[in-house]
C-alpha positions in Angstrom: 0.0 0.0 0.0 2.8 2.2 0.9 4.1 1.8 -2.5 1.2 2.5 -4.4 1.1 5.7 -2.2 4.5 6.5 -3.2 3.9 6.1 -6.8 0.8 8.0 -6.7 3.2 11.2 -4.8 5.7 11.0 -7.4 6.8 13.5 -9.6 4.8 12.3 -12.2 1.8 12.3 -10.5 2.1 15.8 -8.4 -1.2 17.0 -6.6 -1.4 20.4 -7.2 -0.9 21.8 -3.6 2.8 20.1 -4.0 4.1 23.2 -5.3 7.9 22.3 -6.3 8.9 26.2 -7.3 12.1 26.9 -7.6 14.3 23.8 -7.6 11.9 21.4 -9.7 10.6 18.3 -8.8 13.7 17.7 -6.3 11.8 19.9 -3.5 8.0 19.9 -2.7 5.9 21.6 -0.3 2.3 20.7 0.4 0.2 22.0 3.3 1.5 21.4 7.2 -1.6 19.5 7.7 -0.8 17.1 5.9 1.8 16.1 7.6 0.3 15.8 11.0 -1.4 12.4 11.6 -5.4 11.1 12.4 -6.2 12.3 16.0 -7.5 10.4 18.6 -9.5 12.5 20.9 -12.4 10.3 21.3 -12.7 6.6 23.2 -12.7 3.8 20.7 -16.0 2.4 21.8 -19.6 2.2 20.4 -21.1 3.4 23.6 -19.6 6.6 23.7 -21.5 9.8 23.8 -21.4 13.7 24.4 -18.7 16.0 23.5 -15.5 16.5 24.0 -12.5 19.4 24.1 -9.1 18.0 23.1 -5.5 19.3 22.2 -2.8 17.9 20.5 0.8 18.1 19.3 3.1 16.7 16.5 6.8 17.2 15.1 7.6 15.4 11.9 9.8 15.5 9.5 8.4 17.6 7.3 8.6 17.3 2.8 11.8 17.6 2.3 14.9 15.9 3.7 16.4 17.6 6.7 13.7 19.9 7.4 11.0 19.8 10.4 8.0 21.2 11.6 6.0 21.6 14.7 2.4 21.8 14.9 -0.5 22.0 18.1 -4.3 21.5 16.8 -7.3 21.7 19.2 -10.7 20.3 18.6 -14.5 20.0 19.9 -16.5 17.5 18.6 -19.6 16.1 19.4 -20.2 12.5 19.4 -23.6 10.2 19.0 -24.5 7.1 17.9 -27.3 3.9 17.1 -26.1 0.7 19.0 -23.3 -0.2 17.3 -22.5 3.1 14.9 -21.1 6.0 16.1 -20.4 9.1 14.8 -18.7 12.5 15.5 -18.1 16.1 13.7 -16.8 19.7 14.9 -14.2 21.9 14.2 -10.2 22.6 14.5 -7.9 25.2 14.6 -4.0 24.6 14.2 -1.0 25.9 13.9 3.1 25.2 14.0 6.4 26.4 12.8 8.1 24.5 9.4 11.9 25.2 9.2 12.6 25.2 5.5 16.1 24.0 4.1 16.1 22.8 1.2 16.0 26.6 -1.0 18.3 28.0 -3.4 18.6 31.3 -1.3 18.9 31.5 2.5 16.7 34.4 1.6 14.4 31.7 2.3 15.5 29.4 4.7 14.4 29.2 8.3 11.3 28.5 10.4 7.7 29.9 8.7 4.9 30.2 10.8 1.3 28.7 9.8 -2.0 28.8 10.8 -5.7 27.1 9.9 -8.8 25.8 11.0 -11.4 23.6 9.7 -14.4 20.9 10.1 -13.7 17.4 10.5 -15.8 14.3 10.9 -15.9 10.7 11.9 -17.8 7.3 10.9 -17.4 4.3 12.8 -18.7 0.6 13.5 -17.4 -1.7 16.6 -18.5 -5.2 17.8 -17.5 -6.9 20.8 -16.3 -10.0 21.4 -16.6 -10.5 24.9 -14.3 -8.0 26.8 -12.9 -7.2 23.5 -14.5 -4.5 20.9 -12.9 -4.5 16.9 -13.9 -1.8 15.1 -13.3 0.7 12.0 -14.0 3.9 10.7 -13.5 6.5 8.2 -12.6 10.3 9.1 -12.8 13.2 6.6 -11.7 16.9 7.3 -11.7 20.2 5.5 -9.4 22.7 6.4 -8.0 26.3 5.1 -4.5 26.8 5.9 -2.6 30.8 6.0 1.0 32.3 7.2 3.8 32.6 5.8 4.6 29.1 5.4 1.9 28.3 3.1 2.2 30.7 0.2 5.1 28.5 -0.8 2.8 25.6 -1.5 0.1 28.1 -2.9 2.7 29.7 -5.1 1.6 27.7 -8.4 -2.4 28.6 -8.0 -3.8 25.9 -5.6 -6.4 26.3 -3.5 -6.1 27.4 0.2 -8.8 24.8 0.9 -7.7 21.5 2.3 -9.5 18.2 2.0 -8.6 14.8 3.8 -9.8 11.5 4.3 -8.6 8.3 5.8 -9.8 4.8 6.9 -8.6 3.0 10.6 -9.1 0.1 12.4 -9.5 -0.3 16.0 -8.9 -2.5 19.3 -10.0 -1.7 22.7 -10.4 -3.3 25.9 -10.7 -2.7 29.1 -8.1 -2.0 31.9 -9.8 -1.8 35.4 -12.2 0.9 37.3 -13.7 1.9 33.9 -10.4 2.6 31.9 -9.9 1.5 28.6 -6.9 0.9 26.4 -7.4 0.9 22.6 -5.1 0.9 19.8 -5.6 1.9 16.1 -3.8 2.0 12.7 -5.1 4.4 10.1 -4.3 5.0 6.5 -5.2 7.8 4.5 -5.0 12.1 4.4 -3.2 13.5 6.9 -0.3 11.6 7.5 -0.4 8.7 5.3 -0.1 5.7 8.2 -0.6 6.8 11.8 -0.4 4.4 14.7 -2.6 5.3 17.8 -2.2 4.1 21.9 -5.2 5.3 23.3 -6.1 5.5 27.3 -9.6 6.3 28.2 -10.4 6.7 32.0 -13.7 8.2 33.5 -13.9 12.0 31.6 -9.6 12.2 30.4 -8.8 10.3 27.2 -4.6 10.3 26.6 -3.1 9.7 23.2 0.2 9.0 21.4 1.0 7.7 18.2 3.9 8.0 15.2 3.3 7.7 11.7 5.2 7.7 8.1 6.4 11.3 7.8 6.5 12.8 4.2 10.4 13.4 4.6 11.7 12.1 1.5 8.9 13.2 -0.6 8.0 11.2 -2.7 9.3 8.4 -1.4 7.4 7.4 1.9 7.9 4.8 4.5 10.1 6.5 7.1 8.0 6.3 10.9 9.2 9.8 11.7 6.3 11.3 13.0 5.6 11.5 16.5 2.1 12.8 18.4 0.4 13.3 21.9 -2.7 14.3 22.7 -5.6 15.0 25.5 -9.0 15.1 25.5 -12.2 15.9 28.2 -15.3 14.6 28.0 -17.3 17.4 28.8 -20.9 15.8 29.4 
């Protein structure tokens, strides 16, 4: 999968937001969004209701070899559900540092600042089997990204609007006086793979994860993406 992900990022295939100016297809830059991976602010489990305030924080690798970025999102969604669906949507707003290398002048090297916000939304089905729930899920976002950082990527006409989706799986089960550990592996836009450890207790849900960073582009596979996160459950 990784490879047909790779092949579809190539040169030959560019997205439009991969604006390559200056320096050709050797150097790309696509939105800092992208590069962050699928959050986890919610308790992988069908019974879960309510809404929730969460924060969040990533450093990856960035699009280009060498380079880095640093990013913090918050979120509120709201969650509901029918037996065994469940379903969430609200809003985000982001924003980080990139520290750009790989330019022909130094003019235009150094960290650029960036700044978004967006709606994002999330499908999912469990089943349990006994003290053990297996689920999956799709999430899709859409996003609008500013700062200085991103007029390099909106340099060849893209859009400032952003669009993601991604599919996951999910395992959870429970670890004493109503905590739950859960883990999941998604796939899709942002971050390509991401790998979630999830902790729920009573009203706190704690998350970490990595992920394939972009570094490289287009050649993908590297886990050099780290996360962590915290959400409340606010009713």
């Amino acid at each position: 999968m990784l490879t047909v992900l790779g092949r579809f990022l190539s040169c030959r295939w560019t997205l439009p937001f991969l604006a390559s100016a200056a320096l050709g297809c050797g150097t790309a830059y696509g939105p800092a969004l992208y590069d962050s991976g699928l959050p986890a602010p919610v308790p992988f489990s069908s019974a879960t209701r309510g809404s929730f305030v969460a924060v969040d924080g990533s450093r990856g690798d960035g699009f280009n070899e060498g380079e880095r970025m640093l990013m913090a999102r918050g979120h509120y969604l709201a969650v509901d559900g029918d037996g065994a669906l469940r379903w969430s949507y609200g809003g985000f707003l982001y924003g980080g540092s990139y520290r750009i290398q790989k330019r022909l002048t130094s003019l235009l090297r150094g960290p650029r600042e960036f700044g978004g916000f967006g709606a994002e939304g999330d499908l999912s089905f469990s089943r349990r089997f006994g003290a053990v729930e297996i689920g999956g899920g799709v999430y899709a976002m859409f996003g609008m990204e500013l700062g200085p950082y991103a007029l390099l990527w909106k340099m060849r006409g893209a859009l400032p609007l952003l669009a993601g989706a991604g599919i996951y799986s999910s395992l959870a089960l429970p670890a004493g006086n109503d905590a739950q550990l859960a883990l999941q592996l998604g796939m899709g836009m942002p971050g390509l793979v991401t790998f979630n450890g999830q902790i729920a207790l009573d009203r706190i849900v704690i998350w970490g994860g990595f992920g394939t960073s972009l570094d490289g582009f287009p050649r993908v596979g590297n886990l050099r993406r780290v996360s962590a996160g915290l959400a409340v459950h606010l009713d």
